[in-house]
DRENGU-382185 format. One record per residue: x, z, y of N, C-alpha, C, O in turn. Coordinates in steps of 0.1 Angstrom, whole numbers, plus 5000, padded with zeros to 4 digits. Layout:
BEGIN
XZYXZYXZYXZY...
//
This chain:
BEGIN
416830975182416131105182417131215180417431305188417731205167418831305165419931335182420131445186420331195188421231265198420331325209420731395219419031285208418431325219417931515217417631605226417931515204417431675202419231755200419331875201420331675198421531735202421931785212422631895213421431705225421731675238420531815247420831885256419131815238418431935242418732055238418332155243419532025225420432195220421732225232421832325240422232165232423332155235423132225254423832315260421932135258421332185270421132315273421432365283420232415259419432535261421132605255421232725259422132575250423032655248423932655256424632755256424132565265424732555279423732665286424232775285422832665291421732795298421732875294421832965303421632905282421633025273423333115280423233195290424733065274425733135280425933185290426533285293424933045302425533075316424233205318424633305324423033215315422433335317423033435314422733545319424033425302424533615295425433585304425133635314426733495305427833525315427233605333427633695341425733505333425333575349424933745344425133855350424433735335423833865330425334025334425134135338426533935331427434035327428334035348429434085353427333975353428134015371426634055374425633985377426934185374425234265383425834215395427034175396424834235406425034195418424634375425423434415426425634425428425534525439425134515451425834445459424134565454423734525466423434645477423034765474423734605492423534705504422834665511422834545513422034755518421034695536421234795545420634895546421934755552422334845562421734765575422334665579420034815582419734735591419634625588419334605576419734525597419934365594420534305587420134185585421434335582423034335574422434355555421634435550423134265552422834255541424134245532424634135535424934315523426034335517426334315501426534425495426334175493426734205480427934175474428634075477428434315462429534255460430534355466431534415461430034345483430634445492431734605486431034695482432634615487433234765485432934825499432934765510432635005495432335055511433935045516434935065510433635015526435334995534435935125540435335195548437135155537437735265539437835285553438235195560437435435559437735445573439035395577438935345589440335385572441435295579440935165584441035135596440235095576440134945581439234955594439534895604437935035593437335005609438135055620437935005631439335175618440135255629441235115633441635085644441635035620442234955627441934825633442834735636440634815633439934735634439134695654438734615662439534835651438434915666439034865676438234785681439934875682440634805691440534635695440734595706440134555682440534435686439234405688439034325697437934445681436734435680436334455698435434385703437034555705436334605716437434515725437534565737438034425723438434345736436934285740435834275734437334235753436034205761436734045767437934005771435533995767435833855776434733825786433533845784435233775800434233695805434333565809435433505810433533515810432933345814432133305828431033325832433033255833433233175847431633085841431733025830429933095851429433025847429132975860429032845859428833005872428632935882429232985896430233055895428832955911428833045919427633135924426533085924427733295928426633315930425733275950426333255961424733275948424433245967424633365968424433445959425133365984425533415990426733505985426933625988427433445980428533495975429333515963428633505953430533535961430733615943430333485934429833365935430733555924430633455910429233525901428733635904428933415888428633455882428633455870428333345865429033535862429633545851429133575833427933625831429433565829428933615814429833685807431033645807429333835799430333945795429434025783428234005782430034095778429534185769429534335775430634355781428634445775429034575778428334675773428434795775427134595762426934625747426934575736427934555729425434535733426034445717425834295724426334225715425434205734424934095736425834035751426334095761425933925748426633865763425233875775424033845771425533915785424333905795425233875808426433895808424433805821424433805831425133935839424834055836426333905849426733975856427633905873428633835876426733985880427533925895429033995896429234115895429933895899431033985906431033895920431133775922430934065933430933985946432333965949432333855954433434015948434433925950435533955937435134015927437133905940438233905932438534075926438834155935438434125917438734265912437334375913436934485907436834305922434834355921434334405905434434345895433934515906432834555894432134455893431934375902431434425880430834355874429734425873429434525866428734355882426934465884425934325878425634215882425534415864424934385855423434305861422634375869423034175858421634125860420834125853419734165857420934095844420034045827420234165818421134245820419334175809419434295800418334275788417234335786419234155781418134145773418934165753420034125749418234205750418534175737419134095727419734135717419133955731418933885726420333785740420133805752421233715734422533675739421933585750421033505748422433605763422133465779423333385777424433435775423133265779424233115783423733005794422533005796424332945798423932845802423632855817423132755823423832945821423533035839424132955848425332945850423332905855423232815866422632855879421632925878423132845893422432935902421932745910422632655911420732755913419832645915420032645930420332735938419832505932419532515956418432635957417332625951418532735963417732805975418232975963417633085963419132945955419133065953418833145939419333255939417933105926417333135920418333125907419033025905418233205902419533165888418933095879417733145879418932965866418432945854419332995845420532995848418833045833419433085823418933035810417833005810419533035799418833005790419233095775420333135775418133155761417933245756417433195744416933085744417633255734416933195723416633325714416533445719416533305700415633425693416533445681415933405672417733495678418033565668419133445662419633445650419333375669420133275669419433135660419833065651418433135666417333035659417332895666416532805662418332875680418632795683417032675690416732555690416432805694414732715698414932815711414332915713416032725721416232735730415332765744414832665750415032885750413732865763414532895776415532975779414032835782414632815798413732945809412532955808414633025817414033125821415033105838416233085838414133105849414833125862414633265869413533285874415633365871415533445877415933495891417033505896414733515898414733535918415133635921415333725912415433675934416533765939416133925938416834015938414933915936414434025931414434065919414134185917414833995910415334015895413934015886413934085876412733935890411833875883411833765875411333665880412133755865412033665857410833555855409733595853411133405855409833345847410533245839411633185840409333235827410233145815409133005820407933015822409832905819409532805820408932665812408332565814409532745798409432675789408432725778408332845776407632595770406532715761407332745747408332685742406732855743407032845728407332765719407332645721407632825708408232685698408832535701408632445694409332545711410332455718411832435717412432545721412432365716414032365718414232295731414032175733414532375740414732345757416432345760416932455759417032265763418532215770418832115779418032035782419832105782420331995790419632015808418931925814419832135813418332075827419432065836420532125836418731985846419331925859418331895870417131895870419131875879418231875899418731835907419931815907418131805916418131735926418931775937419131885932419731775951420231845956419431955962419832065965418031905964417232035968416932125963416932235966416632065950416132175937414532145936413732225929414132045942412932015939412331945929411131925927413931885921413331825912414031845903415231815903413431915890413932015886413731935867412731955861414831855861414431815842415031895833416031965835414431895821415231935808415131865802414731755808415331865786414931795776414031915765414332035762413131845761412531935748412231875736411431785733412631925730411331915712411131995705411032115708410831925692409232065692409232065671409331955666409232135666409432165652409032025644408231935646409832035636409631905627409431795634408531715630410331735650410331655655411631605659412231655668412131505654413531445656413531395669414731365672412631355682412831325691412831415705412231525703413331405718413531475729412731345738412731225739411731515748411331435752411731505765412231615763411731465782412131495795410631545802409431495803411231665805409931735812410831735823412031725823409631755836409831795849409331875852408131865848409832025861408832115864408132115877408732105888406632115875405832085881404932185883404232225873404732255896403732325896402532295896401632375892402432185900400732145901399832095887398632055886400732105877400832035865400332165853400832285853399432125847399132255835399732325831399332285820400432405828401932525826402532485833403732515831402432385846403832405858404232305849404532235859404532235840405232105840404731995829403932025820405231875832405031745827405931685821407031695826405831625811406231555807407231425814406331385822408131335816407731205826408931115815409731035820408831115806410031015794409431055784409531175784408730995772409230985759410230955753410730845754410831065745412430995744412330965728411230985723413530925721413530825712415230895706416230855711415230995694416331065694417031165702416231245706418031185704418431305716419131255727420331225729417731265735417831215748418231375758417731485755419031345767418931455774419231335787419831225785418631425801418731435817420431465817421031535810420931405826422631445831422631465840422931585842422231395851421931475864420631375871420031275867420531465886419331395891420131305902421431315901419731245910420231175921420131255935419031305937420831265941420731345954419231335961418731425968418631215957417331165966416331225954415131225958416531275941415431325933414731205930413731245924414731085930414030995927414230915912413430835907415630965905416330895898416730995888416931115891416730965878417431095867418330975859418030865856419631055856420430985848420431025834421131125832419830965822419630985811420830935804421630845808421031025789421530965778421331045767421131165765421430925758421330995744422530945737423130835736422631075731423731075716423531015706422330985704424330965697424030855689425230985676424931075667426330935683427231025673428631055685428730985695429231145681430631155686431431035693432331035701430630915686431630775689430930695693431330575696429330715696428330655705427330725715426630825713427330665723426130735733426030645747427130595751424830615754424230545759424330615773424830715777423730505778423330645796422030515801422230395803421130575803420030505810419830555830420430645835419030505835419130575849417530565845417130475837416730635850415330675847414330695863414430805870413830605867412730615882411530735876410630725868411930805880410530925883409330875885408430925878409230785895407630735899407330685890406230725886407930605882407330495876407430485858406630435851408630555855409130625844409430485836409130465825410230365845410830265839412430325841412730415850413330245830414730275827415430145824415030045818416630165831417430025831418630105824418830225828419330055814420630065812421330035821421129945829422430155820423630145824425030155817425530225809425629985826426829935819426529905801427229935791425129805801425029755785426429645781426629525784427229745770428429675769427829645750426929715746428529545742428729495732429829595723430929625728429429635709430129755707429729865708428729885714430129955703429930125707431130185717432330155718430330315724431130335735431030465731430530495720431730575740431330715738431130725755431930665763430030815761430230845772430431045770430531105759430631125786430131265780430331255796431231195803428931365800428431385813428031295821427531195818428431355834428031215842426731285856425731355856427431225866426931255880426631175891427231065892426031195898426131065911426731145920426931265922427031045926428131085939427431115951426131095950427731165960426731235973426331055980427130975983424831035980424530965985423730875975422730815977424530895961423730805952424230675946423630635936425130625952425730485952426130465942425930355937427030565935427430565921427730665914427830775918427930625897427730775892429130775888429830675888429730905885431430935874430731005865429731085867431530945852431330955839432730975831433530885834433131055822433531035814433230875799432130845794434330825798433530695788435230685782436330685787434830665768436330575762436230395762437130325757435030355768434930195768437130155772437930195781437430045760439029985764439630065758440730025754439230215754440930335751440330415739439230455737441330405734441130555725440830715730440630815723440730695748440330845747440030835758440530755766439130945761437830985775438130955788437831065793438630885796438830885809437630895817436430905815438630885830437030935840436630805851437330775861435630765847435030625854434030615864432830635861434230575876433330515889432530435886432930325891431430415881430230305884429730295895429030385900429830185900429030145911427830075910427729955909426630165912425430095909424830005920423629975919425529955928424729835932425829725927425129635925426829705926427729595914427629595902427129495896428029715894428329705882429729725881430229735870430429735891431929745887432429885886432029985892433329885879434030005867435030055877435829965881435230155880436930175884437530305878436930415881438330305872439330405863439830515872440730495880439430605872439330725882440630845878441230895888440730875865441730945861442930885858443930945853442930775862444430675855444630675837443830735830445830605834445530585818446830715813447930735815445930785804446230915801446230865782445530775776447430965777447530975762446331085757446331125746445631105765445031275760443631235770443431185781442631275758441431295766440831405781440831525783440431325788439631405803438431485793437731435783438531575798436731655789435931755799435031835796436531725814435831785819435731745836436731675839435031745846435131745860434131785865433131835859434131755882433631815887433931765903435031755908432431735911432931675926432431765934431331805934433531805945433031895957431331825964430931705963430631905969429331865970429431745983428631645984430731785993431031696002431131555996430631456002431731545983432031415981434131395979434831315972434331465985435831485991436831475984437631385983436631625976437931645960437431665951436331735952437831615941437531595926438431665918439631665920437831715909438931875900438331785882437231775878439431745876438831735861439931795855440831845862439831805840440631875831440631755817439731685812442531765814442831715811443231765791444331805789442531775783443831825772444931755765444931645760445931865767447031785765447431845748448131935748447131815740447531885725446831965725447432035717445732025728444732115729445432225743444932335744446132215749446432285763445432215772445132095768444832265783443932215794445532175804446732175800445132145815445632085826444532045833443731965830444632125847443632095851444332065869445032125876443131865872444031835881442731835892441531825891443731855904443131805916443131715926444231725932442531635931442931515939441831475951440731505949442231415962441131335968440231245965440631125965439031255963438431115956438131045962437330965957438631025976438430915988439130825983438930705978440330905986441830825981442730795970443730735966441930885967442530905948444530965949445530935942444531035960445531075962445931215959445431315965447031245947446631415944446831505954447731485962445931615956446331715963447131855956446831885944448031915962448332045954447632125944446532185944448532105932448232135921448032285919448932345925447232355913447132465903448032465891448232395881448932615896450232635886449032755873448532865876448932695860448232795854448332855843448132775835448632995836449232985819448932885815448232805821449332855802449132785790448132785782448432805771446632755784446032795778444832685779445032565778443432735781442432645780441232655788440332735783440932615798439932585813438932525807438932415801437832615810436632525810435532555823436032605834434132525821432932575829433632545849433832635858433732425850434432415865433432395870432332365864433532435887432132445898433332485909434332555910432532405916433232425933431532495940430332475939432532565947431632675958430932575965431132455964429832635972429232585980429632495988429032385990430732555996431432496006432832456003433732446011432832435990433832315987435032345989435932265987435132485993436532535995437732625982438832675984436832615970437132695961436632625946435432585945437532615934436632575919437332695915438432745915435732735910435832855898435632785885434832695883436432845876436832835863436732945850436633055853436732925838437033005828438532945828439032855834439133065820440333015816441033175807441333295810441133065793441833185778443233155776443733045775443433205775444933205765445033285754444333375751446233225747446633335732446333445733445333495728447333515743446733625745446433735756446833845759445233635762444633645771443333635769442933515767442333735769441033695768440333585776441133525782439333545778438333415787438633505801438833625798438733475813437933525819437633435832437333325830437533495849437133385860438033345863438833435860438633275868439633235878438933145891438133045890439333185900439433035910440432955917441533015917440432815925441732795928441132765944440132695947441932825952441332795969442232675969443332705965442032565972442332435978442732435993442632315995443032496005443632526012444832566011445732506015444732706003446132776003446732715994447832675997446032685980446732655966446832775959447532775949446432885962446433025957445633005944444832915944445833065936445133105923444833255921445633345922443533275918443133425920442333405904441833315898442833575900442233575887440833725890441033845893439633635889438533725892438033835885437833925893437833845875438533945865438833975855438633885847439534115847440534125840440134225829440334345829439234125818439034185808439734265794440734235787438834355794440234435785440234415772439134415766441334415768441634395754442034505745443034515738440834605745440534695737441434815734441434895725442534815747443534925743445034885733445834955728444534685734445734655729446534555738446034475747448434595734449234565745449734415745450534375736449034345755448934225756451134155755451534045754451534235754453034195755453734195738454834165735452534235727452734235715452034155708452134145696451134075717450233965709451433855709452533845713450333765699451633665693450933575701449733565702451833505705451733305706451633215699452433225689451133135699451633035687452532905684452432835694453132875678454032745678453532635673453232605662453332555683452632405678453732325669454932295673453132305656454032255650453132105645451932095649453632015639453131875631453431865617454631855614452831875609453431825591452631685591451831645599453431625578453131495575452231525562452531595552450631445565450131455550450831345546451831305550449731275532449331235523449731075525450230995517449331025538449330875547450430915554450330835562451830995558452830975567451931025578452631045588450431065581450231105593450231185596449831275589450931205610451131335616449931445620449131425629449931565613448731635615449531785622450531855619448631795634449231935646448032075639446932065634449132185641448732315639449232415649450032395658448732495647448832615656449532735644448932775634450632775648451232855638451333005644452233025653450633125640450933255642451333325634450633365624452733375636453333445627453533595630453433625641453733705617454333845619455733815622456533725620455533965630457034035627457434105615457234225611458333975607459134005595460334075597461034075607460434135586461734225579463134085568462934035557464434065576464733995572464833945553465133995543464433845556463933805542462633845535462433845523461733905545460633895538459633735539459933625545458633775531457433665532456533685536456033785532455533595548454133635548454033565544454533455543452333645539451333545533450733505545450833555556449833375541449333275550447333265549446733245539447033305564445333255561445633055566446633015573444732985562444532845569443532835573442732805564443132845587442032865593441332715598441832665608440532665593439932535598438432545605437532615600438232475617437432465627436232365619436332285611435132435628433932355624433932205632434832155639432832165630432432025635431531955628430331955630432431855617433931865619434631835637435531895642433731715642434231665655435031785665435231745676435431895661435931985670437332015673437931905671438032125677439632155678440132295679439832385687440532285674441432465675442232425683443132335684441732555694442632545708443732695708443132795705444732705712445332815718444632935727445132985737443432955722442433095730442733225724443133205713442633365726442833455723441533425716440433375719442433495703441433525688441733655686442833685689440833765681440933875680441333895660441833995655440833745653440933755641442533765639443333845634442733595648444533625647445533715648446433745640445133755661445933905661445634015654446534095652444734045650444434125638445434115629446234205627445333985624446033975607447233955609447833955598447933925619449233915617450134035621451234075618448934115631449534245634449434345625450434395620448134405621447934455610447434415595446634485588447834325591448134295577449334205575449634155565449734185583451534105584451233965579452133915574450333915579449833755572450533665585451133715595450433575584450133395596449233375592448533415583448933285604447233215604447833085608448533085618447632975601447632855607446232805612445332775604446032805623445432715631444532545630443532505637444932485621444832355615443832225621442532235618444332125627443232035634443431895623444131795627442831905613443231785604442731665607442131675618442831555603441931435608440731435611440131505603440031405618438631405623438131475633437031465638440031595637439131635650439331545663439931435665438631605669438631615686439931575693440931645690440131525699441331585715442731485708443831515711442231385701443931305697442931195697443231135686442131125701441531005700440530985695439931085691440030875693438930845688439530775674438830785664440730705672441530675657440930795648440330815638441330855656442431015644440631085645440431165636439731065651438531085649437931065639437231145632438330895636437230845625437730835616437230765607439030925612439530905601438730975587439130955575437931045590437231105574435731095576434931185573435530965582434430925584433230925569433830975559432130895565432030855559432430905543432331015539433030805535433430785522434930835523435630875513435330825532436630935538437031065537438231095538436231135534435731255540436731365533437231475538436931295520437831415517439831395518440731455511439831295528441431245532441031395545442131455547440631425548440531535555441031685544441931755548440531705535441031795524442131785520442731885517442831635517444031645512445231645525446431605523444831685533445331725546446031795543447231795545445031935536445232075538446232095524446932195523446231985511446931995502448731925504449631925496448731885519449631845528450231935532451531925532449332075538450132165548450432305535451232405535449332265524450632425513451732365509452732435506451832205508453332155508453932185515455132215512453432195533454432265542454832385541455732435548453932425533453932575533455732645522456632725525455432555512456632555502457932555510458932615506457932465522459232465526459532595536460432675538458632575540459032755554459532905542459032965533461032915552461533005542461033165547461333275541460133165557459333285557457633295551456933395552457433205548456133225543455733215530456333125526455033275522454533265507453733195504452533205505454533095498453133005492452533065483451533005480452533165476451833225461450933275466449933275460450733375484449433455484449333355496450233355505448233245498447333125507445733185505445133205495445433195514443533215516443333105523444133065532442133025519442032885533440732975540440333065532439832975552439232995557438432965566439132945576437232945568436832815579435132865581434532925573434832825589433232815596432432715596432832615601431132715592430332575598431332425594432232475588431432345594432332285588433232325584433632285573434032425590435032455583434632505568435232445558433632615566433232655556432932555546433532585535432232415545432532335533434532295533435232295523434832275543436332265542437032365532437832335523436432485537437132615525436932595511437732615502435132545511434832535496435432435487435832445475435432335498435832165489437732215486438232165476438532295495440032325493440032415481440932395473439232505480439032565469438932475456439832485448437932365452437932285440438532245440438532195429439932185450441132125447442432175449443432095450442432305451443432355448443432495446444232565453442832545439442232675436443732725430444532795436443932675420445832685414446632715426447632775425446232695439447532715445446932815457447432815468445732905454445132985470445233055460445333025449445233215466444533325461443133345464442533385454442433315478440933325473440333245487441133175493439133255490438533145502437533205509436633275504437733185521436433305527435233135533435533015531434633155536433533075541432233115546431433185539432033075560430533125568430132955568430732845570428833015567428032935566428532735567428232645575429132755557429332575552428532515544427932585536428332425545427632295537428632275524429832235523427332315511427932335499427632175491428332115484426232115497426032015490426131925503425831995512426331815507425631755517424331635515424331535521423331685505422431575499421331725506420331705512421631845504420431935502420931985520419931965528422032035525422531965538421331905549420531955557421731785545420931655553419631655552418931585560419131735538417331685537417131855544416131905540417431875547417132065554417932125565418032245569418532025570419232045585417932055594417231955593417432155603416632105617416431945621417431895625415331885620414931765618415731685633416431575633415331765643416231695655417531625651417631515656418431675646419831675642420131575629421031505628419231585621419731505611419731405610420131365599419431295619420331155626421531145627422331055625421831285634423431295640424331265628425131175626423631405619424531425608424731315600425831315595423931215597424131125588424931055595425831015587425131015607426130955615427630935616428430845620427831105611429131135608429331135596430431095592428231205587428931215573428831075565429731035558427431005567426830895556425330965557424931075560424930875553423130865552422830875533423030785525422530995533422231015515421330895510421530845499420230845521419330745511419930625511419230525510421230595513421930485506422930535497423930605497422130445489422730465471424430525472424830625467425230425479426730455476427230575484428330615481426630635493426730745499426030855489426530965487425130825483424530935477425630955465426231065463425930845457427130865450428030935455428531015447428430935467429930965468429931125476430931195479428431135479428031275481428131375467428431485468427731305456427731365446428531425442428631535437429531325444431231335438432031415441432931455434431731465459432431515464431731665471432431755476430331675469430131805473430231915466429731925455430832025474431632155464430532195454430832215442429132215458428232215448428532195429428532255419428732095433429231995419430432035411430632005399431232095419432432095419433132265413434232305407431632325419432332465410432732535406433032655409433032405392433632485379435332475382436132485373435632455390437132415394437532555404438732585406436932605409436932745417437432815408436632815398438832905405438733025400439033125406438733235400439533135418439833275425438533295436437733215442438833435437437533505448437333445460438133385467435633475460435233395475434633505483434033595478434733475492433733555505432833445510433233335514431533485508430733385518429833455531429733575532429333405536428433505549427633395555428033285557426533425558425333375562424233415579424133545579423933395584422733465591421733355585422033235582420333445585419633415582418433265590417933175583418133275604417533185611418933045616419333005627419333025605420532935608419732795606419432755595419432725618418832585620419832475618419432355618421332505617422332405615422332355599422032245595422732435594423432535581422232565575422132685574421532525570420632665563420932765551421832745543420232855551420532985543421032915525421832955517420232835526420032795511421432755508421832785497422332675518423532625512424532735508425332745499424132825518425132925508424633005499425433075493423033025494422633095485422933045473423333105463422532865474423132805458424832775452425232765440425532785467426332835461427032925453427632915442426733055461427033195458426433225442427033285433425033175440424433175427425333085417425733135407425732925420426532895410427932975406428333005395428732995419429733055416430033155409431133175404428833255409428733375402428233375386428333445376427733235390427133175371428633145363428633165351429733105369430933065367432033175364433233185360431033275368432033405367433433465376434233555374432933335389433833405400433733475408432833445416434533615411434233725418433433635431434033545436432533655435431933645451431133765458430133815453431733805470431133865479430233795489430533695496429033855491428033785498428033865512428933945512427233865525427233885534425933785540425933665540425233865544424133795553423033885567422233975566423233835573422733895588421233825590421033705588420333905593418733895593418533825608417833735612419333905613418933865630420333715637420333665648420933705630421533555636421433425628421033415617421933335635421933225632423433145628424133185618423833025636424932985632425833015639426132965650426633125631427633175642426933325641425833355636427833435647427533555648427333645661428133735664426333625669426433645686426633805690427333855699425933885680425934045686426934105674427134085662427534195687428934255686428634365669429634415664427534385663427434505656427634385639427934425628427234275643427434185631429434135634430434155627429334095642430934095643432034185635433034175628431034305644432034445641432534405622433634395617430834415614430834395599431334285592431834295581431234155599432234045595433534075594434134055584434434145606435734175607435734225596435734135587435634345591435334445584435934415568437034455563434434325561434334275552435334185553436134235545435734085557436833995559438334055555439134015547438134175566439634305566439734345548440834365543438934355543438834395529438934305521439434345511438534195522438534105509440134035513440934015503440533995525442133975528442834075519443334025509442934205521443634245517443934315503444934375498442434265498442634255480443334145483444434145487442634005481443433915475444833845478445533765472445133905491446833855492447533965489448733965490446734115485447734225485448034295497448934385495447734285510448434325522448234525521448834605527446834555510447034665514445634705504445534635494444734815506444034875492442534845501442234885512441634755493440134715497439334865488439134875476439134935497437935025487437135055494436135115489
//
């Protein structure tokens, strides 16, 4: 009795402190619009003046061809990316869409009609909309739906997506149907996240698959009439596939698959054998992308090489290369060949080079860059590059970064941000970043780049390495690279910020509880503070996945080791300043992981600045929340490493 009424004192006097300690950090608070600010200092007109320039670079995105001509593209030219035709190479960009709310996903369909797809404030409850030459819109999808993945027939008459529907972990395959009650039907119950890959030239066939995780996924072939499904290529083991098409005629599909390798090659199935044939040859570096002329003829995929694209071309009769595309150094995505097979248009970024179209004519071998977005009045011959470098963690393994440095004054030091990529399954690639160049230009910092164990683009090994009970050999990565940091005789290890997004953002938090002694402070959007509160409050679709990668909380030794290791817990080991930032309809992330953060940390007595946006989700899509992320970010850098006066 006595320890048990010790243990209840001892309790209300632990509450008791941490209420006067919360008592003694009022929380200042701003609402400017949607924008929500605590903590916040108003920011001095210097920082948005120097800010303004990199905020107003512009990018565009290579998303299809348009009929009868021209490309079509995705750009900003207020606050939102929207639809834009360019009819040829250096062509004005004449605006189609004009919506509020960010367009992706722009596909121009057989006979002409664009699909696009749109969602609500970044709420990720995705609706499908096709727009006719007249620039009439119809949405095709109903309300309270999550709509992705759609594909068709060569005619366009047969037209799938995938959908689900709130508090439902499964995807189910509609078809749009006119004769059908809202124009479409259902024709698959699916079972997890199933999506359509493509249809079969004859419309009769849809090539299905579902995701399992990063390191599994299935591919079924699906009969329309009949809505029976046969596996394709049922192997023993886990595979990974990603995409996947049939060839003109139908005979067989190409697929990306790591079945035999550590990394994605590109594979021939032949569906009336079963036999495999290795289409890309055996490569150190994953295929992540292709694409077949509609003839059947040449085949264009993309290769990354250390996170650089390489993007090849060849005959797929003969598998014999054709003249290559000479291209910066940078990173290709969104490939499509013209109608007539005579041209693939492309995105394509570099350091410092914004996204924009490119195409390559396969005749000439000419490379044309379609157009040339501006980079805000800054001079692209003073942006920095970066130097791919490798440090050794904790295991001898070799971990790659991306290193951008100032222009130093002999024998000075910069301070360093460490910037870690969400996922985790993802990669920091060499793309023009506007944050990068920002801080190295005007606040003289480096940004390291950082792809620790578990990303993307080095295998499926170096994937699964912080699998699970793993998770935090991924963290001591990063207590790997301030050791690297000690040795570089231009950089300061004393002023380190780590900083990161969406996974990165628990990366920031968890680097913070274990090495707080050696950062000056940690910025973090929207990361996972606990992963128990995480996984029971992720969008119900998704939280299969997640338990896939991280561990499944309702087994005991995972919930342990969730315990152990989520920053939540962890706290009281934080002592220098945090930045955190939120939007509000975030279906990945939810709001709550960083509100209970932000509340313990502040119970702890550590400076934290809050930030939260009403109208987005995960990630920050319109340019006026951007503008205020920079902003705030530009301020809290330059308190805590000193670069210059936050007021």
């Amino acid at each position: 009795m006595k320890s048990r009424l010790f243990a209840l004192s001892l309790a209300l006097a632990l509450s008791t402190s941490t209420l006067a300690l919360a008592q003694t950090q009022p929380v200042e608070r701003r609402e400017i619009g949607n924008q929500i600010l605590e903590n916040v200092p108003v920011a001095a007109p210097s920082i948005r003046e120097s800010l303004a320039r990199y905020q107003n670079a512009r990018s565009a995105s290579f998303q299809d061809w348009a009929a009868g001509g021209g490309m079509l593209i995705v750009t900003r030219f207020g606050n939102t990316n929207q639809i834009h035709k360019v009819a040829a190479p250096g062509a004005d960009r004449s605006q189609l869409t004009f919506h509020d709310e960010p367009v992706s996903g722009v596909h121009t369909l057989p006979g002409g009609d664009v699909l696009f797809s749109k969602d609500t404030g970044g709420d990720e409850w995705f609706q499908l909309f096709v727009r006719d030459a007249s620039g009439k819109e119809v949405q095709l999808t109903e309300p309270g739906t999550r709509n992705q993945s759609p594909a068709w027939s060569g005619d366009g008459k047969v037209l799938v997506w995938s959908r689900a529907t709130k508090g439902a972990a499964n995807y189910d395959v509609v078809m749009r149907d006119p004769a059908a009650p809202d124009g479409r039907r259902v024709i698959f119950k699916g079972e997890g996240q199933v999506s359509p890959i493509d249809v079969s030239p004859d419309g009769k066939t849809v090539l299905l698959g579902r995701y399992f995780s990063i390191g599994e996924s299935k591919r079924w072939l699906l009969d329309v009439a009949t809505g029976k499904t046969t596996e394709l290529n049922p192997v023993k083991g886990k595979v990974s596939y990603d995409g996947g098409l049939f060839t003109p005629g139908g005979k067989s599909i190409l697929m990306l698959s790591d079945e035999g390798s550590d990394f994605m090659r590109l594979v021939e199935f032949d569906l009336a054998t079963g036999k495999k044939a290795l289409v890309s040859g055996e490569r150190p570096w994953d295929v992540e992308d292709f694409k077949l002329s509609k003839d059947g003829r040449v085949l264009a995929y993309v290769v990354n090489e250390d996170g650089y694209s390489k993007l090849v071309v060849q005959d797929f009769r003969t598998r014999r290369a054709l003249p290559q595309p000479q291209l910066p150094g940078g990173v290709v995505s969104n490939l499509a060949f013209s109608e007539d097979g005579s041209k693939i248009g492309f995105s394509l970024a570099t350091p410092t080079a914004a996204s924009d179209a490119w195409s390559f004519d396969l005749a000439s071998g000419q490379v044309t860059r379609w157009t040339a977005s501006e980079l805000g009045g800054l001079d692209a011959r003073a942006l920095v590059s970066p130097e791919l470098v490798r440090f050794p963690s904790f295991d001898k393994r070799s971990i790659p970064a991306f290193v951008y440095k100032p222009k130093l004054a002999a024998g000075q030091k910069a301070p360093v941000i460490i910037d870690i990529h969400g996922g985790p399954e993802g990669q920091s690639r060499p793309v023009f970043n506007p944050f990068h160049q920002h801080t190295t230009a005007e606040l003289g910092a480096a940004v390291i780049v950082t792809n620790v164990r578990g990303s993307s683009g080095y295998g499926k090994t170096f994937l699964n390495l912080d699998n699970a009970e793993k998770r935090e050999d991924s963290v001591k990565d990063i207590g790997a690279l301030l050791d690297w940091i000690k040795t570089q005789p231009d950089l300061d290890a004393s002023r380190v910020v780590v900083y990161g997004q969406s996974y990165g953002g628990y990366m920031s938090l968890a680097v913070m509880t274990h090495y707080s002694d050696r950062l000056a402070g940690g910025v973090e959007r929207y990361g996972i503070s606990n992963f128990v509160s995480f996984l029971q409050n992720t969008e119900a679709y998704r939280r299969d996945l997640r338990r896939a990668e991280y561990g499944d909380e309702r087994d005991p030794k995972m919930l342990k080791a969730f315990e152990t290791i989520s920053p939540l817990n962890n706290v009281g080991k934080i002592t220098k300043p945090m930045l955190v930032m939120q939007g509000w309809n975030d279906p990945r992330v939810p709001k709550s992981e960083s509100d209970q953060v932000v509340e313990k940390l502040r119970e702890k007595g550590v400076e934290t600045w809050y930030v939260q946006f009403k109208d987005e989700g995960h990630g920050f899509a319109k340019k006026i929340n951007n503008d205020r992320r920079r902003e705030v970010e530009t301020q809290f850098l330059q308190k805590v490493l000193g670069t210059g006066a936050a007021q």
